[in-house]
C-alpha positions as semicolon CSV with decimal commas, in nm:
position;residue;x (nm);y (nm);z (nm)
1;X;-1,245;0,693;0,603
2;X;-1,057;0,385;0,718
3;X;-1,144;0,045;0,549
4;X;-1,202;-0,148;0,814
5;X;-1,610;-0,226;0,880
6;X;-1,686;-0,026;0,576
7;X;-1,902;-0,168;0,213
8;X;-1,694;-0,110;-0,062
9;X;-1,807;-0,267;-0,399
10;X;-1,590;-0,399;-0,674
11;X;-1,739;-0,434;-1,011
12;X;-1,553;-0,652;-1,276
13;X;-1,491;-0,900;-0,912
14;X;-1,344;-1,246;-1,111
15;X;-1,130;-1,010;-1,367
16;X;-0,763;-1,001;-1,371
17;X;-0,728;-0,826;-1,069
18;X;-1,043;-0,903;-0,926
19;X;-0,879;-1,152;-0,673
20;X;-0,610;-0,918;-0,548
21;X;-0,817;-0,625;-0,480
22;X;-1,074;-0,862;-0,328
23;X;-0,860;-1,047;-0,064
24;X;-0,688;-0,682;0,024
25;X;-1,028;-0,538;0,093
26;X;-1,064;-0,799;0,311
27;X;-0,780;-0,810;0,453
28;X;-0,796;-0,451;0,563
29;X;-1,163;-0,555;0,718
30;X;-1,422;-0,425;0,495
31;X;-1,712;-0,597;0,393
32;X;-1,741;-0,642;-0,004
33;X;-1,971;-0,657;-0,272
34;X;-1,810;-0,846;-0,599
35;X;-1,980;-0,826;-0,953
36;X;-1,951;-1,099;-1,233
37;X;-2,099;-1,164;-1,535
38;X;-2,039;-1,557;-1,611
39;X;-2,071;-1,827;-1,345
40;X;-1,798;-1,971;-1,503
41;X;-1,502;-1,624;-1,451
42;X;-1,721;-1,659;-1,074
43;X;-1,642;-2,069;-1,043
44;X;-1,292;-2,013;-1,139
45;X;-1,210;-1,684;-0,861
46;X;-1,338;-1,871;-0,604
47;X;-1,070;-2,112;-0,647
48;X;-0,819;-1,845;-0,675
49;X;-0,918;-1,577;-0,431
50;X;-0,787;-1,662;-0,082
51;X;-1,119;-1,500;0,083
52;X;-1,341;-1,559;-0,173
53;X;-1,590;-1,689;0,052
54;X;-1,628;-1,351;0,235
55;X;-1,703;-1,172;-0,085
56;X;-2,081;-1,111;-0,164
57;X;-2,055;-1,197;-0,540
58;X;-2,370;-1,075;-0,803
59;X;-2,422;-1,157;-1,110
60;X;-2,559;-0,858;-1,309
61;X;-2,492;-0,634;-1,625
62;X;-2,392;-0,318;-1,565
63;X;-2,425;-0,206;-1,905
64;X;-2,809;-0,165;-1,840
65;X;-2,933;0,101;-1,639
66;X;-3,234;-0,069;-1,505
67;X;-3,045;-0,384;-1,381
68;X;-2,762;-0,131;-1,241
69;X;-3,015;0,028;-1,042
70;X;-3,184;-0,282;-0,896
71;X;-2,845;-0,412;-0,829
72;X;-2,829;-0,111;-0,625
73;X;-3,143;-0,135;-0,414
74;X;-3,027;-0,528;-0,333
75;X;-2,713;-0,415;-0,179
76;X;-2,877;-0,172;0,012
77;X;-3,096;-0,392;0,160
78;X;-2,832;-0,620;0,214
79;X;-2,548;-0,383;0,337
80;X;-2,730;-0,042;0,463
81;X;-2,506;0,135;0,200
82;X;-2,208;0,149;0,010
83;X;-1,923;0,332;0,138
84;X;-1,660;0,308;-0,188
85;X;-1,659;0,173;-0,511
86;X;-1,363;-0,004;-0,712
87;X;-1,445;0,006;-1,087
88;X;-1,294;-0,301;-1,230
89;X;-1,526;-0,378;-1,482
90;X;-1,382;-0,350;-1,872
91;X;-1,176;-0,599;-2,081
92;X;-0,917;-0,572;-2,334
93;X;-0,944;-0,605;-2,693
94;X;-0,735;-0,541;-2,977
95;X;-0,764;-0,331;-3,329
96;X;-0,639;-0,046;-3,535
97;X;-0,942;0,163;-3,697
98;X;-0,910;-0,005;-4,007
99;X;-1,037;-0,359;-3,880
100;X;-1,230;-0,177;-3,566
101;X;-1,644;-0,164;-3,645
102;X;-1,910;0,081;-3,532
103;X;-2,002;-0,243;-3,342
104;X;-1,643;-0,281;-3,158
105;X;-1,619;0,080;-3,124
106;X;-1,913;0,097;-2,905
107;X;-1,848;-0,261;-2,718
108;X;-1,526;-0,100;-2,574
109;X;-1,746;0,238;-2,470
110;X;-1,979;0,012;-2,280
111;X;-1,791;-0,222;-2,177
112;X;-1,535;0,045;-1,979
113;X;-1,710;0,369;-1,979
114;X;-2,060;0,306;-1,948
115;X;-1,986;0,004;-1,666
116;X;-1,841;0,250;-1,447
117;X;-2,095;0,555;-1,510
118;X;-2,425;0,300;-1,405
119;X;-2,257;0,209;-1,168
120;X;-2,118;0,527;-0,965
121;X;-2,496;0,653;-1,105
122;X;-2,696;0,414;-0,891
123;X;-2,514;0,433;-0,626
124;X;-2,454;0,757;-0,630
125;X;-2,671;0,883;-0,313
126;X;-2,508;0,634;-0,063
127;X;-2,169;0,811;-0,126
128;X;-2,042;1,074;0,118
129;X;-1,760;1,279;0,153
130;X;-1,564;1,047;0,340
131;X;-1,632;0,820;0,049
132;X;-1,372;0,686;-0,243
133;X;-1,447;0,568;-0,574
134;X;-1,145;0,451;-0,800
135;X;-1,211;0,356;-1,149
136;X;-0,960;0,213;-1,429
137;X;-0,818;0,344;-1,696
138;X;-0,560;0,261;-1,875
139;X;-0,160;0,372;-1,980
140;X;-0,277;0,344;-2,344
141;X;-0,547;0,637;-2,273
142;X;-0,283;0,868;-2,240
143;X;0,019;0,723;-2,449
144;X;-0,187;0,549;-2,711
145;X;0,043;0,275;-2,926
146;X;-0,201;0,197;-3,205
147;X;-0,355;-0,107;-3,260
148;X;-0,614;-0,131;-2,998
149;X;-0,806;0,220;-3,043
150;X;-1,129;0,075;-2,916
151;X;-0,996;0,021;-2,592
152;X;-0,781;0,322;-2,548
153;X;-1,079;0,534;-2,613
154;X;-1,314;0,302;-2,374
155;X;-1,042;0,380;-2,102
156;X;-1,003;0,735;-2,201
157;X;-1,378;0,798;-2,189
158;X;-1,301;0,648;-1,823
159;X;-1,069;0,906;-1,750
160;X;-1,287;1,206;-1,835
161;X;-1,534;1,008;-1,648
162;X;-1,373;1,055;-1,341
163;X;-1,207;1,417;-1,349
164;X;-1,627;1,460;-1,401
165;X;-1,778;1,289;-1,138
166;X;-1,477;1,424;-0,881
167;X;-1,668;1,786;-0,974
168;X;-2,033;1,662;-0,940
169;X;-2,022;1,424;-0,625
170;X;-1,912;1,485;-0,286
171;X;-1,687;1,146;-0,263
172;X;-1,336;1,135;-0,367
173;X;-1,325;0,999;-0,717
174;X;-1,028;0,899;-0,907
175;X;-0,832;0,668;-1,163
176;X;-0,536;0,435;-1,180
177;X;-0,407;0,418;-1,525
178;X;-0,150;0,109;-1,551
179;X;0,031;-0,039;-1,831
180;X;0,053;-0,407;-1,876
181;X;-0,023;-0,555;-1,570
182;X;0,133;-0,833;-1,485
183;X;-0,135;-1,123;-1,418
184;X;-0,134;-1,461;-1,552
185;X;-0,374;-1,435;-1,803
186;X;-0,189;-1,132;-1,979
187;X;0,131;-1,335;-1,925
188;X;-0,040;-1,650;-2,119
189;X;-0,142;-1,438;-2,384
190;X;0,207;-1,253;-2,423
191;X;0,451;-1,482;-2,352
192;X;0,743;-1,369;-2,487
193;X;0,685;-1,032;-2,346
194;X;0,948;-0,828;-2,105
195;X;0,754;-0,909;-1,792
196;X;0,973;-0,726;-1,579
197;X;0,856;-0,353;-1,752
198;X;0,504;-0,484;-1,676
199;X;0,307;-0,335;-1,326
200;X;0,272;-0,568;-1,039
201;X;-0,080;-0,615;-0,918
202;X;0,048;-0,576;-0,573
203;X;0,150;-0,201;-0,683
204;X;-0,199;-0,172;-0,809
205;X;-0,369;-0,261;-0,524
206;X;-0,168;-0,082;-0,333
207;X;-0,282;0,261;-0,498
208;X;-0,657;0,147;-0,495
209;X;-0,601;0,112;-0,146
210;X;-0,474;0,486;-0,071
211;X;-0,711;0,650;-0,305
212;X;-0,971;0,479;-0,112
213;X;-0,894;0,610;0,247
214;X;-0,714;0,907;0,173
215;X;-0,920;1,203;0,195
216;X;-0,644;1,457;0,066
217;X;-0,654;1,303;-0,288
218;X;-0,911;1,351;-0,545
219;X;-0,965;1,429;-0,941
220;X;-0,635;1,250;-1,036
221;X;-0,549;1,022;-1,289
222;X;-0,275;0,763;-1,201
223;X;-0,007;0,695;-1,417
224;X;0,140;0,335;-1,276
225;X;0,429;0,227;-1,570
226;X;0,613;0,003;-1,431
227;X;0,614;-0,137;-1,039
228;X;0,734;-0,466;-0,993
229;X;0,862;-0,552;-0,647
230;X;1,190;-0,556;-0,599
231;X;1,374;-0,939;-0,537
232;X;1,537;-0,959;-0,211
233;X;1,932;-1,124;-0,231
């Protein structure tokens, strides 16, 4: 299904790479649907997404099934339908399983895993064959490093999430699975980190972009280590 005039909803909008996959959605003519949870992550992507003001942003929590599901009647009404879905939606967090809680441990579940499964199941019965849903997971789900098990086990539970949902639903669904991407905010938290190892967002987007539309791919998880553009002379 080509982009262009299609609904394609990204959850997790003012994140990291909330902007990028925004403006290239738009870019390639779709109209979309943006999530957010604080005005404040919403105040500050409007400032930095170039077509910010074509996005329909909503505030809602997708952790709870109820508002996930009215979420999904307002779009309807609003759009007719969604044609794709971009699962954004997560955060990072650190901790070994010494100084991780039952508390943490669940966060990260809900906060990656259960996001994306309310989501793809409200929406579930726009989808089509022709449609695309990409989620996120993560490098660390399938090399773990240690020291941040909540999270790789949020965005492994992400994985499994989608090599399931590719066998129950008729639309495409996979996964990109990145290492440290390299955004601002990761670049203000790690500073004296070897940027140039890190993935470029561009690289990112440019995968979400060709799981969306191509029909020949589905099921797979994307490993993206690495990808920064190369500098011209």
């Amino acid at each position: 299904m080509e982009l262009q005039n299609s609904t394609v909803l990204v959850t997790g909008a003012t994140g990291n790479m909330g902007p990028y996959v925004t403006d290239a959605l738009v870019d390639s003519g779709a109209d979309v649907v943006g999530t957010y949870v604080t005005e404040t992550e919403k105040e500050a992507v409007e400032e930095s997404a170039e077509y910010a003001d074509a996005v329909s942003y909503h505030q809602v929590d997708l952790t709870d099934q109820a508002a996930a599901e009215a979420f999904a009647e307002t779009v309807a009404d609003e759009h007719g339908s969604v044609d794709h879905i971009v699962g954004l939606a997560g955060g990072f967090s650190m901790g070994s399983v010494s100084d991780t809680d039952g508390e943490a441990f669940q966060a990260a579940l809900n906060l990656h895993a259960t996001t994306a499964f309310l989501t793809v199941k409200a929406f579930a019965d726009y989808l089509s064959e022709q449609s695309g849903v990409v989620l996120f997971s993560s490098d660390r789900a399938i090399d773990p490093v240690g020291g941040t098990l909540a999270y790789d086990v949020g965005k492994g539970a992400v994985r499994t999430l989608t090599e399931s949902l590719d066998v129950e639903l008729d639309a495409r669904v996979n996964a990109v699975a990145p290492f440290l991407i390299d955004v601002p905010g990761n670049r203000e938290a790690m500073p004296d980190a070897d940027f140039s190892e890190w993935t470029a967002p561009e690289a990112i987007v440019d995968e979400v972009l060709h799981l969306l539309s191509n029909q020949g791919v589905r099921g797979q998880i994307v490993q993206m280590t690495g990808g920064q553009p190369e500098m011209a002379d």
